[in-house]
C-alpha positions, 0 to 999 in steps of 0.5 A: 500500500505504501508502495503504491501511495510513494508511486502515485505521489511520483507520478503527480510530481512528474504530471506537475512538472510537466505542466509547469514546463508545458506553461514557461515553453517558449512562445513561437511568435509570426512574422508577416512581412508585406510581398512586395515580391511573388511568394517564393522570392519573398520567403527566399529573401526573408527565410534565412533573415528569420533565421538567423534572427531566431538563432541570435535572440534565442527567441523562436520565429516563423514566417508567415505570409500570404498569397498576395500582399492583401492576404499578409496584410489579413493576418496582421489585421486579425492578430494572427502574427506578433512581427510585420515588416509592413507600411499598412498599419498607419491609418488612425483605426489601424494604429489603435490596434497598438502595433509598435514601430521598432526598426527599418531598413536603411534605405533611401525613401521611396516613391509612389510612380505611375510607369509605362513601358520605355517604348509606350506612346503614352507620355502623359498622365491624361492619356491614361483616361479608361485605361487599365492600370495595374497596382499590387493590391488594394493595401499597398500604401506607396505603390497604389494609395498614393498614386490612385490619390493622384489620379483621382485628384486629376479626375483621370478614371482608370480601370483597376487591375491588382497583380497580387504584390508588384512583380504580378503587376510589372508581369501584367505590363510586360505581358501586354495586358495593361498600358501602366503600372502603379508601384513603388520606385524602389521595386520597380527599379530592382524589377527592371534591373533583374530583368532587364526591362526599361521604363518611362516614368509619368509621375512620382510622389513626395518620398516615403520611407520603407517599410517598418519593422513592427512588433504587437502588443502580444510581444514580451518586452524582453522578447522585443528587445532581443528579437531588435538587437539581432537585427541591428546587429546583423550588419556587425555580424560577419555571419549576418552581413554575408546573410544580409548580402546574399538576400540583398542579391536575391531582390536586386537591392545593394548589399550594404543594406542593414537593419536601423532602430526606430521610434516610428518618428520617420512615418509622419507622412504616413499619417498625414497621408490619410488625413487628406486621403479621398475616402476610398483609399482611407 
């Protein structure tokens, strides 16, 4: 009797044991950065990044991304992810969700543009009147907020077409089945290097900076904090400059781009973006 009593008293050790392991488990924690490039090169860029972030924080990291920008964009909305690499949080109903700006890239600001293939006949913006324009999707800030904000300034009506992410918006312009193009200057340029396309440009916006690191409320404050220093230690890193390097390639970016803090300062012509923003694009 005693024997089965000392057993028993083990095993309810070991069950308690476990469930206390069980509830200081790691959490795994998402991260959705926007496709500003077809699915496979996004994850081709952002994979190893992940990685090697998760592997310096000790903190576990997945990427989780969506068919389209919309699709990415759809998870962060409905709090299925704790990190985004996003410029689509900005607008006043969005910022209450209490998305924190940590980091970017150190890139120069970007532009809204409306493009056109090189050869076109089309050299004005007026000449676009019923024709078909192809963006990213309909979250896109610079590449297709800003630009259709333009146009509907100018009352050019224009038929929207959406690529699903900015590659599919250039391949649609390529292929003939649109007369132009609605993106962001710096995406466009990288498309055009990688292959070997040239375009006129009709119009460009005020400059933009690039997308935000961003961490939700669900992150634990330590988490936070190792998960940024791995970024921006990336660059110090022979490992994470080589990684920086390579994934740089991949999209046609220079290599000597790294990851910066940021106080979200940087984003004030985000907001203001939507404070005069015809309501359709709000």
């Amino acid at each position: 009797m005693l024997c089965q009593l000392r057993c028993c008293l083990c095993a309810a050790i070991l069950y308690l044991s476990s469930l206390g392991a069980a509830a200081n488990e790691a959490p795994t924690y998402r991260f959705s950065p926007v496709n500003q490039y077809d699915i496979n090169l996004t994850a081709a860029y952002w994979n190893p990044i992940i990685n090697y972030v998760a592997d310096k924080s000790g903190v576990h990291l997945a990427l989780k991304i969506g068919r389209t920008s919309a699709d990415t964009t759809s998870y962060v909305l409905a709090q299925e992810v704790e990190f985004a690499f996003t410029n689509h949080l900005f607008a006043p109903e969005r910022e209450k969700l209490g998305w924190k700006v940590f980091g970017r890239r150190n890139l120069a600001p970007v532009s809204g543009q409306i493009v056109v293939p090189a050869d076109s006949a089309i050299t004005s913006l007026a000449q676009l009147k019923g024709k078909d324009i192809a963006f990213p999707g309909p979250e896109a800030l610079i590449a297709y907020k800003v630009p259709m904000a333009h146009l509907i300034e100018q009352k050019i009506d224009i038929n929207v077409i959406f690529g699903g992410n900015q590659n599919g918006a250039l391949g649609q312009l390529a292929a003939g089945k649109v007369q132009a193009v609605g993106g962001n200057s710096q995406l466009i340029d990288s498309y055009a290097q990688r292959e070997n396309k040239k375009f006129r440009v009709l119009w460009s916006s005020t400059p933009y900076h690039d997308l935000a690191l961003m961490a939700s409320g669900k992150v634990k404050p330590a988490d936070l904090k190792a998960v940024a220093k791995a970024f921006f230690e990336m660059k110090d890193d022979p490992q994470g400059r080589e990684i920086l390097r390579q994934a740089a390639q991949k999209i046609s970016l220079p290599g000597d781009i790294f990851f910066i803090a940021s106080d979200g300062s940087e984003y004030v012509n985000y907001r203001k973006f939507y404070q005069s923003a015809p309501l359709s694009l709000r």
